[in-house]
C-alpha positions as CSV (number, residue, x, y, z in Angstrom):
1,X,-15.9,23.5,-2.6
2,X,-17.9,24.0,0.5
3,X,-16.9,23.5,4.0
4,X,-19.5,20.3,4.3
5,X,-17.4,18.7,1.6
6,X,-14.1,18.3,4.1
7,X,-13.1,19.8,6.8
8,X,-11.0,23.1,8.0
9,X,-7.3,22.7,9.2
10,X,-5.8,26.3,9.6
11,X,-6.8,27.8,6.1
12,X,-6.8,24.5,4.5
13,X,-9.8,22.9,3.1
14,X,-9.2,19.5,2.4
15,X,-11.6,17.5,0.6
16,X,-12.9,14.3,1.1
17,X,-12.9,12.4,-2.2
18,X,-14.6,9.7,-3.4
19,X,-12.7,6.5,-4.4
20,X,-10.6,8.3,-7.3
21,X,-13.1,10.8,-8.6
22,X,-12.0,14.2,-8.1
23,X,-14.1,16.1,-10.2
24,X,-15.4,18.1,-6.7
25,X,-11.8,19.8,-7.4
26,X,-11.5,22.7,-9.7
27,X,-8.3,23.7,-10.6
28,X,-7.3,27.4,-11.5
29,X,-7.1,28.2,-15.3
30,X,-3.5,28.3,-16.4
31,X,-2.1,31.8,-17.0
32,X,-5.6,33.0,-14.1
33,X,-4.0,32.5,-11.0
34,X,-0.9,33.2,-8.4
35,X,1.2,30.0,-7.6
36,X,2.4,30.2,-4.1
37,X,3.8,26.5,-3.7
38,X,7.5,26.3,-4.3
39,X,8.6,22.8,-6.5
40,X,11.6,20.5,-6.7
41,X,12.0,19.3,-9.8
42,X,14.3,16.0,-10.1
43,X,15.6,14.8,-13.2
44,X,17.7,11.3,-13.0
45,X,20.2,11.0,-15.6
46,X,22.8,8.9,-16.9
47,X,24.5,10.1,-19.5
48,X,22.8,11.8,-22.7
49,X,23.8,15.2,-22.5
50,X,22.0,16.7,-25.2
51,X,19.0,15.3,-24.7
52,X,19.1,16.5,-20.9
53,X,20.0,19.8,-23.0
54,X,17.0,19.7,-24.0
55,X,15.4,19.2,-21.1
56,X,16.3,21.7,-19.3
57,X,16.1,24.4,-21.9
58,X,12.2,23.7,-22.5
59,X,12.5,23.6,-18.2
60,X,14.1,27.1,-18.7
61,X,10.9,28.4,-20.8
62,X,8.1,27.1,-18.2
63,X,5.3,29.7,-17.2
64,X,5.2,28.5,-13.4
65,X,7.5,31.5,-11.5
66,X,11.4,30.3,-11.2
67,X,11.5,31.5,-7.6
68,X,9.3,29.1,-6.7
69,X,10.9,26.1,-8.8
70,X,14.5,24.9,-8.1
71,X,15.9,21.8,-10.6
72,X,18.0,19.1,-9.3
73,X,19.8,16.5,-12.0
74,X,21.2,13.5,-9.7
75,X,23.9,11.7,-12.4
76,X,23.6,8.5,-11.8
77,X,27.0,7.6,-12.7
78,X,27.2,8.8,-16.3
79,X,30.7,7.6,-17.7
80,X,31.5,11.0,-18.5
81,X,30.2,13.5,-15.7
82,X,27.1,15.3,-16.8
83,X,27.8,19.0,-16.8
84,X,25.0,22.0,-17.1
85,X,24.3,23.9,-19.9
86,X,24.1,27.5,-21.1
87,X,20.2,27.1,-21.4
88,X,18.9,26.0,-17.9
89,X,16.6,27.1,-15.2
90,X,18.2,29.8,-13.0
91,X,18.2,27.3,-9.6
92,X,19.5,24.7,-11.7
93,X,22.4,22.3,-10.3
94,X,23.9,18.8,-9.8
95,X,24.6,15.7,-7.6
96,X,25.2,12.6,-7.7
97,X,24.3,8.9,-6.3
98,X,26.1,6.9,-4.0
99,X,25.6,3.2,-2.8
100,X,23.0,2.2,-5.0
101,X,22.3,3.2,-8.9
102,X,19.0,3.1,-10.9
103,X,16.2,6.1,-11.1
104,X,14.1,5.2,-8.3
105,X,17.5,5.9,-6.2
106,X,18.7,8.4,-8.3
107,X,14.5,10.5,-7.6
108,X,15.3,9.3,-3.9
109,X,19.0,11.4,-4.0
110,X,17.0,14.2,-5.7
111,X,14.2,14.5,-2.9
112,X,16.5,14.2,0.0
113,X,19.2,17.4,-1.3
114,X,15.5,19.4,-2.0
115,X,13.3,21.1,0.1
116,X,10.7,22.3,-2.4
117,X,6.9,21.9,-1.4
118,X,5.9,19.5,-4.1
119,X,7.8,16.7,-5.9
120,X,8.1,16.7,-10.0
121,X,9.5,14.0,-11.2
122,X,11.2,14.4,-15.1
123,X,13.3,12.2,-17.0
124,X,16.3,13.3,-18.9
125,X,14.7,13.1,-22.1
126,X,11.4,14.9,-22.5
127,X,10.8,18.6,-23.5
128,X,8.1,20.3,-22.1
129,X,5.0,22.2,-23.1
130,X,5.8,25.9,-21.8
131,X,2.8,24.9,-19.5
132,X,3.5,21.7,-18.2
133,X,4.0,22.6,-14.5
134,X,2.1,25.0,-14.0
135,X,-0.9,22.9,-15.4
136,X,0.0,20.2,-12.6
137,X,1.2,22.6,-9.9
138,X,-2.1,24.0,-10.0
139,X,-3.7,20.9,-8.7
140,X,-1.2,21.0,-5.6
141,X,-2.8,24.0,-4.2
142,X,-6.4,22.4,-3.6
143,X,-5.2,19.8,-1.2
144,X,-2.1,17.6,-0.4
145,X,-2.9,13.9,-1.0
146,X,-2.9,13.9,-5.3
147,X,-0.2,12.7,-7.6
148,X,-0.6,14.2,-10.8
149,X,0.4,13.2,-13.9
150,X,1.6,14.8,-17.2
151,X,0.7,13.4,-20.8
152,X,3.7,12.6,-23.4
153,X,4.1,11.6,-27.1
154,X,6.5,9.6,-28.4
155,X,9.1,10.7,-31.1
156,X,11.6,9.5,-33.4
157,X,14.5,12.1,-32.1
158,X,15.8,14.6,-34.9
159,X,18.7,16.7,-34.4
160,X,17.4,20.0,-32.5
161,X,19.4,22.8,-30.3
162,X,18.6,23.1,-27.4
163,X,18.1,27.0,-28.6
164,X,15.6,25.5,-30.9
165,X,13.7,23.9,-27.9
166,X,14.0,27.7,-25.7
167,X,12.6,29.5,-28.2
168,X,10.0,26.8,-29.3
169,X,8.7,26.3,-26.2
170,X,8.7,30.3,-25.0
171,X,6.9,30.7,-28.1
172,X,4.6,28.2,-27.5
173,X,5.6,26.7,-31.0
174,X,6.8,23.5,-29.5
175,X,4.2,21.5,-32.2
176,X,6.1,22.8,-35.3
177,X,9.3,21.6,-33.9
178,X,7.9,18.1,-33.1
179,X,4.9,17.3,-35.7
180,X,2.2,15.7,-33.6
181,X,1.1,13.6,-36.8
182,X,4.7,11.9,-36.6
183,X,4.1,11.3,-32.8
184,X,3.1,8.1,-30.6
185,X,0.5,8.6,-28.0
186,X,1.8,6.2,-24.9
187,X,0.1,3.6,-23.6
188,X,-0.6,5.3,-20.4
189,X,-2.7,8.2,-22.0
190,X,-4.5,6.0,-23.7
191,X,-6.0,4.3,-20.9
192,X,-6.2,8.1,-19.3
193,X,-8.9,8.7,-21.6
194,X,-10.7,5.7,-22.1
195,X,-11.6,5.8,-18.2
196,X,-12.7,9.5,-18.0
197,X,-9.3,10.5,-16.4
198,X,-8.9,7.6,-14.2
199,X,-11.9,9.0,-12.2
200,X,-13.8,5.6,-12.6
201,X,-10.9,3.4,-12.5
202,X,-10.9,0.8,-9.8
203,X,-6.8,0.9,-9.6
204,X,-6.1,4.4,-11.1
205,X,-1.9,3.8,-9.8
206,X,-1.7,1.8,-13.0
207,X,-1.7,5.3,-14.6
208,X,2.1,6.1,-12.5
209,X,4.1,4.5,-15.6
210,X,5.6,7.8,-17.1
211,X,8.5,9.7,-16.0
212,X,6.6,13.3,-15.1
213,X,4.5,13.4,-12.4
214,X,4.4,15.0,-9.0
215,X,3.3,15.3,-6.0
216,X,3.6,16.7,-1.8
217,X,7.0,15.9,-0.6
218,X,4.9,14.7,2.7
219,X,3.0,12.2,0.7
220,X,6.6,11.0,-1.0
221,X,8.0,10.4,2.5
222,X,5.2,9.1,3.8
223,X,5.4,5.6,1.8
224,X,9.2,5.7,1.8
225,X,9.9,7.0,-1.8
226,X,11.0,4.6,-4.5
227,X,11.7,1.2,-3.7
228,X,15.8,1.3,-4.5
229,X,15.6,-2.9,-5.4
230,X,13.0,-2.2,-8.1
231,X,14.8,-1.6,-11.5
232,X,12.3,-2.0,-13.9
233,X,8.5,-0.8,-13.1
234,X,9.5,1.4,-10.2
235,X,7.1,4.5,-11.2
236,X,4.0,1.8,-11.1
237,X,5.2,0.3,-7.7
238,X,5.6,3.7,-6.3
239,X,1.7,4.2,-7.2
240,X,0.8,1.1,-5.6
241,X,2.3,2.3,-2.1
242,X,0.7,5.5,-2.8
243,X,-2.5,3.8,-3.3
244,X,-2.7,2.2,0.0
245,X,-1.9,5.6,1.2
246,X,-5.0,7.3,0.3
247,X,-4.1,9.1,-2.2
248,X,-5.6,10.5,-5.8
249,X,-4.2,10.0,-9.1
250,X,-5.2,13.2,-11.6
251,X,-4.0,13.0,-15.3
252,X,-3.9,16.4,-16.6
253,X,-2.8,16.0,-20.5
254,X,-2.9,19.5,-20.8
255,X,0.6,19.6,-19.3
256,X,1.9,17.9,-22.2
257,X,5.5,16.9,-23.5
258,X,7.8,15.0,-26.0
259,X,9.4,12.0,-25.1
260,X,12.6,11.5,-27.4
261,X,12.9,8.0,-28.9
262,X,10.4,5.8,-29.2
263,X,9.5,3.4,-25.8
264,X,11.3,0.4,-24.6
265,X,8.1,-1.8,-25.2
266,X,8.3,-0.8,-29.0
267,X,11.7,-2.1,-29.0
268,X,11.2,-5.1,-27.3
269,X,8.0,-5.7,-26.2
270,X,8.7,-9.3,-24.9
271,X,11.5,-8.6,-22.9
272,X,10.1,-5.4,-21.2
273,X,7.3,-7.2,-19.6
274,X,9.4,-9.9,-18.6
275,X,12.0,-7.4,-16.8
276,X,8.9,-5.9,-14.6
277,X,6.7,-9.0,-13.5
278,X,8.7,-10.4,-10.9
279,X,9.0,-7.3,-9.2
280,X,5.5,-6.1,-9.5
281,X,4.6,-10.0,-8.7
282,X,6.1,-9.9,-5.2
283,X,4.9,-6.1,-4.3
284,X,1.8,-5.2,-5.7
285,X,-0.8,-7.8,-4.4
286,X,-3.6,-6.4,-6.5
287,X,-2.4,-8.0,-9.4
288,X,-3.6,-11.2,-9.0
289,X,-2.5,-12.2,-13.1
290,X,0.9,-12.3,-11.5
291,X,0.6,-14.4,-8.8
292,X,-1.1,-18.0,-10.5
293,X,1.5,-20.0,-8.4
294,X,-0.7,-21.1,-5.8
295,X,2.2,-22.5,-4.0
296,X,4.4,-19.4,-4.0
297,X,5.3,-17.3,-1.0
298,X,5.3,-13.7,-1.8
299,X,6.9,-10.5,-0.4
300,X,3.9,-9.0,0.7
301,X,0.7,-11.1,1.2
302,X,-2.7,-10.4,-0.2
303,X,-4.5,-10.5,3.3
304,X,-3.2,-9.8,6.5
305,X,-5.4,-11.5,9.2
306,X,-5.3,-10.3,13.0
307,X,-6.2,-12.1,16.0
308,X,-6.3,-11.0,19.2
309,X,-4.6,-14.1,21.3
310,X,-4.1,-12.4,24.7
311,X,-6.3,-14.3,26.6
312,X,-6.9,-17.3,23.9
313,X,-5.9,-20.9,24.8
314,X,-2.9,-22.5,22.6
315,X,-5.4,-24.7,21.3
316,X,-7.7,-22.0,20.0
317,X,-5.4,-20.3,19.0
318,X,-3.4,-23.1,16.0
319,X,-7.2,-23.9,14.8
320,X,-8.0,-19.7,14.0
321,X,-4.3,-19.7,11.8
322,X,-4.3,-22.8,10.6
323,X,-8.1,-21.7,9.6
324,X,-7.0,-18.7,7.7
325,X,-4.0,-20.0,6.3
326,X,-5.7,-22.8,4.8
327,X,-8.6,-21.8,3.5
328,X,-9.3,-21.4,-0.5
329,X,-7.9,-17.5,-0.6
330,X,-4.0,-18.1,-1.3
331,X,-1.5,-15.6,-0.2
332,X,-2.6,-15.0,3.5
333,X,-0.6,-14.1,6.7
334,X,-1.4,-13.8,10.2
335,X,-0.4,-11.5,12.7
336,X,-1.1,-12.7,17.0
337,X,-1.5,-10.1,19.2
338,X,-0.3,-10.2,22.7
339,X,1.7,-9.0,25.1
340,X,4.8,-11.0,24.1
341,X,7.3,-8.5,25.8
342,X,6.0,-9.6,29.3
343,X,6.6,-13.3,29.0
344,X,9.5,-14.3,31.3
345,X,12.9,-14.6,29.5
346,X,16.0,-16.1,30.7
347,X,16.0,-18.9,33.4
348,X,12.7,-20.2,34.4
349,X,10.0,-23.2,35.2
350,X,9.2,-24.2,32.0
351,X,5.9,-25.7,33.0
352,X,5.1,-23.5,36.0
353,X,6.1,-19.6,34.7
354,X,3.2,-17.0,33.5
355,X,2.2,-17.5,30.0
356,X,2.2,-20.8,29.6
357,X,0.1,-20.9,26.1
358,X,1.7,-17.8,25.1
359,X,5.3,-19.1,25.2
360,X,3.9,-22.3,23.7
361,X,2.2,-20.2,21.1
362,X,5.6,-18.0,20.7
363,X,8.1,-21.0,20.4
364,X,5.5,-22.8,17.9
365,X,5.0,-20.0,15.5
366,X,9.0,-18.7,15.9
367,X,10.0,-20.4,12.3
368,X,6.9,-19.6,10.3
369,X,7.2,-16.9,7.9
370,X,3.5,-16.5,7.4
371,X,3.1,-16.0,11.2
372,X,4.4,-12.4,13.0
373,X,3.8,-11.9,16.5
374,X,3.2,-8.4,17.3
375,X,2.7,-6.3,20.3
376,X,0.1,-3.9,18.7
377,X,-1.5,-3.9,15.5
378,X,-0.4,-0.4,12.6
379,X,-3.5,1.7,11.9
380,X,-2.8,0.8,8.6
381,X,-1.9,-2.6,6.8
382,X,0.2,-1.0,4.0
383,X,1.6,-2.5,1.8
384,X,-0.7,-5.2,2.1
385,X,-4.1,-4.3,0.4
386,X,-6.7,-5.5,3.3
387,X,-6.9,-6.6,6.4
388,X,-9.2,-9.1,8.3
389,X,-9.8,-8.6,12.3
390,X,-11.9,-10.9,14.2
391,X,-13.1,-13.2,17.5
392,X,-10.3,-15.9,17.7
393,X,-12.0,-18.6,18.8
394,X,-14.6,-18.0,15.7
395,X,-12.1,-19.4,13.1
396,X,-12.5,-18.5,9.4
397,X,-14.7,-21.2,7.3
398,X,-12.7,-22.2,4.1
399,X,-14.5,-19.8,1.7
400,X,-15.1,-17.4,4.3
401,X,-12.2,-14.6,3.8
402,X,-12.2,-15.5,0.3
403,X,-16.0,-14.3,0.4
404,X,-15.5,-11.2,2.4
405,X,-12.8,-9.9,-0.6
406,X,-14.8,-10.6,-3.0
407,X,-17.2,-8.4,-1.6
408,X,-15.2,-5.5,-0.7
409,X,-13.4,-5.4,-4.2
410,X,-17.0,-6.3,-6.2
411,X,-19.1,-3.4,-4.4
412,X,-16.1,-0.9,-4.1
413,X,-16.0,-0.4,-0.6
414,X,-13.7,0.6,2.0
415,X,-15.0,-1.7,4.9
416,X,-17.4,-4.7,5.4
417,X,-18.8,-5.7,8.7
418,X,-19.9,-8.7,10.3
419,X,-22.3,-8.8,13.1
420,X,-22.2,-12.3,15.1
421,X,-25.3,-13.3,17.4
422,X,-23.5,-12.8,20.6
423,X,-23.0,-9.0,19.4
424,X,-19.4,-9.3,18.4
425,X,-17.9,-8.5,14.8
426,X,-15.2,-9.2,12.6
427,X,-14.1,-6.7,9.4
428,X,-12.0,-6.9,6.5
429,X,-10.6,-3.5,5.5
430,X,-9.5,-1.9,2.4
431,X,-6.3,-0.4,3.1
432,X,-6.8,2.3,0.9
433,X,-10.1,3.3,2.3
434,X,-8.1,3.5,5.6
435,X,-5.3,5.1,4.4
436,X,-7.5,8.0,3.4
437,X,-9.5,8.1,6.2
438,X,-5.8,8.4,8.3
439,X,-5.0,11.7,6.3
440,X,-8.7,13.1,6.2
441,X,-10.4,12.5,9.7
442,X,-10.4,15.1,12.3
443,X,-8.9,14.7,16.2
444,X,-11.7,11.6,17.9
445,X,-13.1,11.1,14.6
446,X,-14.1,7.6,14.2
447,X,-12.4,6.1,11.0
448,X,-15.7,4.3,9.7
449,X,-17.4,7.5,9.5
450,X,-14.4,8.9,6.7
451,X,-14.6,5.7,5.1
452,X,-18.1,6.1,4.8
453,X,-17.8,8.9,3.1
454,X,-15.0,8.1,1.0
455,X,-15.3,4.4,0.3
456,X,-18.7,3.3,1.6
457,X,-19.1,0.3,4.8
458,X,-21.6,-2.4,4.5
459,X,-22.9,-4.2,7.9
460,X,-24.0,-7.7,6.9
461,X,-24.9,-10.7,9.3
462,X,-22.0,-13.3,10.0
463,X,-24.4,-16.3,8.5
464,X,-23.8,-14.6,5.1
465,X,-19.7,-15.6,4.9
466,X,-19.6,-18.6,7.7
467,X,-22.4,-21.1,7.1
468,X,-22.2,-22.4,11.0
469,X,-23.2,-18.6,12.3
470,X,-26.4,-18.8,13.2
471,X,-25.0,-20.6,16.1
472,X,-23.4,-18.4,18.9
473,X,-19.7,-19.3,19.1
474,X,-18.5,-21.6,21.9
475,X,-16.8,-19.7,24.4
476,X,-13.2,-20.1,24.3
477,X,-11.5,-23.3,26.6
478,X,-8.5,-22.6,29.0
479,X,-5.9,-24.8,28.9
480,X,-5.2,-24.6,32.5
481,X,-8.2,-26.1,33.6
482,X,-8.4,-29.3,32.1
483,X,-4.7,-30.4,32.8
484,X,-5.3,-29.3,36.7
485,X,-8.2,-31.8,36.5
486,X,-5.8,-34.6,34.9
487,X,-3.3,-34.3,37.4
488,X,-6.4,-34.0,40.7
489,X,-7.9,-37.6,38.7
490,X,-3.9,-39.3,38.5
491,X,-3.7,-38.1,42.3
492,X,-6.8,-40.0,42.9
493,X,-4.8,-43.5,43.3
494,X,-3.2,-42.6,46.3
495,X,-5.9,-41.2,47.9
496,X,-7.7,-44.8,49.1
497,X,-5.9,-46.7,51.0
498,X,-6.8,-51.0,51.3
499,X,-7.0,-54.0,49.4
500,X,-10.7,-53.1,50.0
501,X,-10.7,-49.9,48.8
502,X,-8.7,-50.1,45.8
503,X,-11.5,-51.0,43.0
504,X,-13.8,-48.5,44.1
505,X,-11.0,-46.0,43.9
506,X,-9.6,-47.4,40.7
507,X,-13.4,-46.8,38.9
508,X,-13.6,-43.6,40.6
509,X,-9.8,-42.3,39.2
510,X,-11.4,-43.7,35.6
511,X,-14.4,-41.4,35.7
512,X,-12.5,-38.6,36.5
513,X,-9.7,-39.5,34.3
514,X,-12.6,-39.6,30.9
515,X,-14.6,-37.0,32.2
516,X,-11.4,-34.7,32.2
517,X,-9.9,-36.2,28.8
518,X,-13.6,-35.3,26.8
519,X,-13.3,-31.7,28.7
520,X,-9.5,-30.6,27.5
521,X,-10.5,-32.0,23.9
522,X,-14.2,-31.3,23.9
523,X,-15.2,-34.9,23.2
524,X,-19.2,-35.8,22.8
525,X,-20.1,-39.0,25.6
């Protein structure tokens, strides 16, 4: 790794990665090197004591140094308390849940009673290679934005001590305790290898469906830790999040295990997928399969769009949402920006205060769901996967945002830029790419030039995705102006006074009166 390749903070090097390929990293050669990083390991439980036994007697056996790893097993209301074992790491004890119940909870109880470096993440029923943390722990100490993730195997359980396992696994005889040729490989490490370790996979979270994998405490906070209402699919939500947030999945199945008992999906196929679609449906946009409802509202939206209203009419402003909320991409929502704070609250003119589009605006958009009104705009759009910013009164053509998508997602970038003919652009984002560039970029770094690096941006002209662009955009129309002129043409009748008068003034009130009618609603003569 060379110093071009990312940049210096303190004695850090942190790389800038492309998309998911981290082959620029080299990890350490297990048994070559000196761990220095200190590790939490969390182990959710409920009941099944003797396979936890296990557990943590092949945990007891590991090569990474037991000063620097502490084990936490949060019960997660086991019917008889769980209790530890003779056979255990030496930093080894329990706690419990409270509130809530289910393993994301349960890894969330774990995290927040630890203060290790890095974050492993082991279920109460796998033993472990004698090498299995050290082989992802080694990964940790080239830079702090990876999840890593073990390998397992599938096994019919037999009855084993858990002295068995301690002496197996110190041994490094683990294989003639479990024969591999009566093992399943899991879905999950399958897919590992068919896409060269996830480096050229487009969504390489999909991987985050095993219980051991791990990863900087920072990172877990960051994106809020597990998701406590998902109860089914929680490890492949977590990944999502942790997509957006820029980071890198690594697979090492060199830190391998045993998982005891064969999966859920081998049991019951049917009913397994069932149990995680609706939640993955309603927080992982990306999976479009999900999401064939066109109807459907959904927790968090595909597209976020952003328009700057500040100085935008009302007008202007209902024909750029109800632009991008009905055009042919589904699943859209629209965040106005303005400074809605300053609008005058309590008793006031209604027709005369400040504001008067903006409270219009405000009061009109109050009850709609897909609407938020916002102050300022998050660097980031996470959890929603991209993010369109443009000119407000340049509304989106039906296919437009569709288009722009599409082009991201088809040339794997991390930003596309359109260039109107009055200078001014408009971007859709990939939340990823920005996520990354939020953790990587130095102090006054712009954020295009990480993505650039990391995700690639493509400038394109803005008659490529709206078909009316080779026109410059008309300039926005006040509101304010036109009724001012109503109400100086209605004056106009009093203004003559005669019999004589009156017709002249009467045709001259009606010219006013059309001329400020095809003005407020830009109507052709």
């Amino acid at each position: 790794m060379t110093i071009e390749e990312g940049y210096v903070a303190g004695d850090e090097v942190r790389p800038r990665i492309r998309h998911n390929d981290y082959s620029p990293l080299v990890p350490a050669p297990i048994g070559g090197w000196r761990p220095e990083v200190p590790v939490s390991v969390i182990i959710p439980a409920y009941g099944g004591q003797h396979r936890l036994d296990l557990t943590l007697a092949s945990l007891a056996a590991q090569t990474y140094p037991a000063h620097l790893t502490e084990v936490v097993i949060v019960d997660d209301g086991s019917a008889s308390p769980l209790r530890l074992p003779q056979i255990r790491p030496e930093n080894t004890r329990i706690v419990t849940t409270a509130d809530s119940w289910g393993p994301g909870h349960a890894v969330n109880t774990g995290v927040a009673a630890t203060d290790g470096t890095v974050v492993q993440r082991i279920d109460a029923d796998m033993v472990l290679h004698r090498d299995h943390l050290e082989a992802l722990l080694r990964w940790h100490h080239l830079t702090d934005y990876l999840v890593t993730i073990g390998g397992k195997r599938f096994i019919e359980e037999s009855p084993v001590t858990a002295a068995e396992v301690y002496e197996a696994v110190t041994g490094d005889t683990l294989t003639r305790l479990f024969d591999p040729e009566k093992t399943t490989p899991s879905t999950t490490e399958m897919t590992i290898l068919r896409l060269d370790g996830m480096r050229s996979s487009k969504n390489p979270y999909h991987v985050c469906t095993g219980p051991t994998l791990s990863l900087h405490r920072t990172l877990f906070l960051d994106v809020g830790g597990f998701d406590t209402e998902v109860q089914r699919g929680e490890d492949t939500e977590l990944g999502y999040r942790l997509a957006q947030a820029g980071a890198v999945f690594v697979p090492d199945l060199t830190a391998g295990a045993v998982h005891l008992g064969l999966p859920a999906q081998r049991r019951d196929r049917g009913a397994t997928v069932r149990a995680v679609e609706p939640y993955l449906a309603h927080r992982v946009p990306l999976r479009r399969d999900l999401r064939k409802e066109r109807g459907r509202g959904w927790r968090v939206p595909y597209v976020e769009v952003v328009l700057d209203v500040a100085e935008a009419s009302e007008r202007v402003t209902r024909a750029a949402v109800n632009a991008a909320l009905d055009g042919s991409l589904p699943d859209v929502a629209v965040t106005l920006v303005a400074p809605w704070s300053a609008l005058p609250s309590g008793r006031h003119p209604v027709l005369t205060a400040p504001g008067f589009d903006l409270r219009m605006l405000r009061t009109g958009f109050a009850d709609d769901p897909r609407v938020r009104l916002a102050e300022d705009v998050p660097p980031s759009a996470t959890p929603v996967p991209f993010r369109y910013s443009g000119p407000v009164d340049v509304p989106l053509a039906p296919e437009t945002l569709e288009r722009m998508v599409k082009t991201v997602l088809d040339e794997r970038i991390g930003m596309l830029v359109v260039t109107f003919p009055d200078g001014r652009t408009a971007t859709v984002e990939r939340t990823e790419a920005v996520g990354r560039a939020l953790r990587l970029a130095r102090p006054g770094e712009p954020r295009a030039d990480v993505i650039r690096q990391t995700h690639g941006v493509r400038h394109s002209p803005a008659d490529a995705f709206w078909p009316s662009a080779a026109k410059p955009p008309a300039a926005p129309v006040q509101a304010a102006a036109p009724r001012k002129d109503m109400r100086s043409a209605m004056a106009g009748l009093t203004e003559v006074r005669g019999p004589a008068a009156r017709p002249q003034a009467t045709r001259s009130w009606v010219r006013r009166l059309r001329t400020a009618i095809r003005t407020r609603y830009r109507i052709r003569p």
